[in-house]
N, C-alpha and C positions, 0 to 999 in steps of 0.2 A: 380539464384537459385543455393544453391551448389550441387555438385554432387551426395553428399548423400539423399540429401533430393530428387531431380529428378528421382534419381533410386527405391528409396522406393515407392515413390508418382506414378511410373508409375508401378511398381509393384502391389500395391495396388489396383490401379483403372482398371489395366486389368484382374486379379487374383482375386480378391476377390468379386465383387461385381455379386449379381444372388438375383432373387427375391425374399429368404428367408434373405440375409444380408441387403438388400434395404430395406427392412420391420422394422427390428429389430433396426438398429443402429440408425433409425433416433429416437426412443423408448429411447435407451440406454444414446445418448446425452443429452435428457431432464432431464432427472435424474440428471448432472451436469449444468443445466442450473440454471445462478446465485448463483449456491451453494445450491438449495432452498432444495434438497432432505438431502444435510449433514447437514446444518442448524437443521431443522426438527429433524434430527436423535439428532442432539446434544444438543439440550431444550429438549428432552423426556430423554437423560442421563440425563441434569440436575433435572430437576422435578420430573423425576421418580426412580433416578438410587443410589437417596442415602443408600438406606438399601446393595445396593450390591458393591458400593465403584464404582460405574458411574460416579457419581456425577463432579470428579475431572476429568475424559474423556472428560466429555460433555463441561466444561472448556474449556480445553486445545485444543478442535476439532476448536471453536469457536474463543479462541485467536488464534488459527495457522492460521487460513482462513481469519480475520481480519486483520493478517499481510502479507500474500500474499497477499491480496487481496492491499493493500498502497503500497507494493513493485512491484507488478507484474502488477496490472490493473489502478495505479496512476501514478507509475513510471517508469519503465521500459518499458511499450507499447508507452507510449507519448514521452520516450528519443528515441525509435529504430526507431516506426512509419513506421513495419514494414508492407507493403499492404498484404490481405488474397489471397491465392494461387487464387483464383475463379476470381479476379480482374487481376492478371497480365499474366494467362497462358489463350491463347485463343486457347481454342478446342473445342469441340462437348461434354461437359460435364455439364451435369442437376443437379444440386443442389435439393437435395431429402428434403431440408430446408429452411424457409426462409434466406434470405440473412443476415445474420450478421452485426450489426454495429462492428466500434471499428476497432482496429490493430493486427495484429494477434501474435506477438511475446510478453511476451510468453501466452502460453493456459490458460486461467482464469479458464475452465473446468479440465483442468490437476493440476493446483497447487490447489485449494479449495480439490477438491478429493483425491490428494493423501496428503495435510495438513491432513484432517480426516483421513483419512484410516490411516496411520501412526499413529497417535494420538492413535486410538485403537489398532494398532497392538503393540505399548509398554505400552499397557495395558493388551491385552490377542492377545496370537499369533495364537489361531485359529480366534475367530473373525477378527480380522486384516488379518488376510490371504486372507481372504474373502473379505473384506472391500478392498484391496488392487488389488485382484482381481476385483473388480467391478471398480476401480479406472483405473484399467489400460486397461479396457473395455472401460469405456468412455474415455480418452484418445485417445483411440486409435479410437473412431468412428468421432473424428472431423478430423481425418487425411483422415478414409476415405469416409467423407460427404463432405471431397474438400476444408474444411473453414483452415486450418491449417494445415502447415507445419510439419515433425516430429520433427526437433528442435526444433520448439514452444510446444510442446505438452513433448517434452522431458525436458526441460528448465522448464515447466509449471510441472510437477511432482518432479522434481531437488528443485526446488523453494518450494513447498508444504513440500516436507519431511524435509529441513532445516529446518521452519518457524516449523511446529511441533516439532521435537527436542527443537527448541529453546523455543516455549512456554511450554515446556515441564521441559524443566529446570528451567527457571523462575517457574513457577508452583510450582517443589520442594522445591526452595529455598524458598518460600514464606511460604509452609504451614511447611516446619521446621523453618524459624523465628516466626509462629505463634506459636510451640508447646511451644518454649522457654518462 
């Protein structure tokens, strides 16, 4: 493990955890579990969001998460194959979760979350604010649920906010070749 990651990760788990953060974050993680809470968020952009100009959010939330998810949870986990902190650090530490499948580099919770939340914040910068904030809540709760490194989870938001840009610009290009 590098140093960075040691320091934070033992940071975290002596500092922060007490039976109101024990409580919440394992709450906070399901929310990015499988994408299913932005997902959700981003078929009600599309279905409902057309009178308010959503519609192209709820898109772009949806192609961004769909390409992290090939780059991050197709590819990149199965080229690193990298093991979750819980498997290779043996200490006196209770996972408040079920146990995780999968590899942990990078954070499938971190890049789907912060794909959307970016997605809406270069749509409207307070909801994105928001959205961004909540992103980096979950994020940060799989670091300190033990399943996840903080370069995976940093890697996994790095990877989101690209794949958003990028579906984002695809996006434009497409509905200006549409207007022509």
């Amino acid at each position: 493990m590098n140093p960075f990651d040691k320091t934070l990760m033992d940071l975290i788990q002596t500092h922060c955890h007490n039976t109101v953060t024990d409580a919440v974050f394992p709450v906070v993680t399901y929310l990015g579990e499988n994408g299913i809470f932005w997902i959700l968020l981003s078929l009600s952009l599309i279905l409902l969001g057309k009178k308010q100009g959503w519609r192209g959010t709820g898109i772009i939330m949806l192609s961004a998460m769909l390409l992290g998810l090939l780059i991050g949870e197709v590819t990149l986990k199965n080229l690193v194959c990298r093991p979750r902190p819980f498997q290779l650090i043996s200490s006196d530490i209770r996972l408040l979760i079920p146990f995780p499948s999968g590899y942990s580099f990078p954070s499938g919770h971190s890049c789907a979350s912060f794909a959307a939340a970016t997605a809406i914040f270069l749509r409207d910068k307070r909801w994105g604010g928001l959205a961004l904030a909540l992103a980096a809540l979950i994020a940060f709760s799989r670091v300190f649920l033990f399943v996840h490194y903080p370069t995976d989870v940093l890697a996994g938001a790095a990877l989101g906010v690209l794949c958003a840009i990028g579906a984002a610009f695809v996006y434009s290009r497409c509905m200006r070749r549409k207007k022509v």
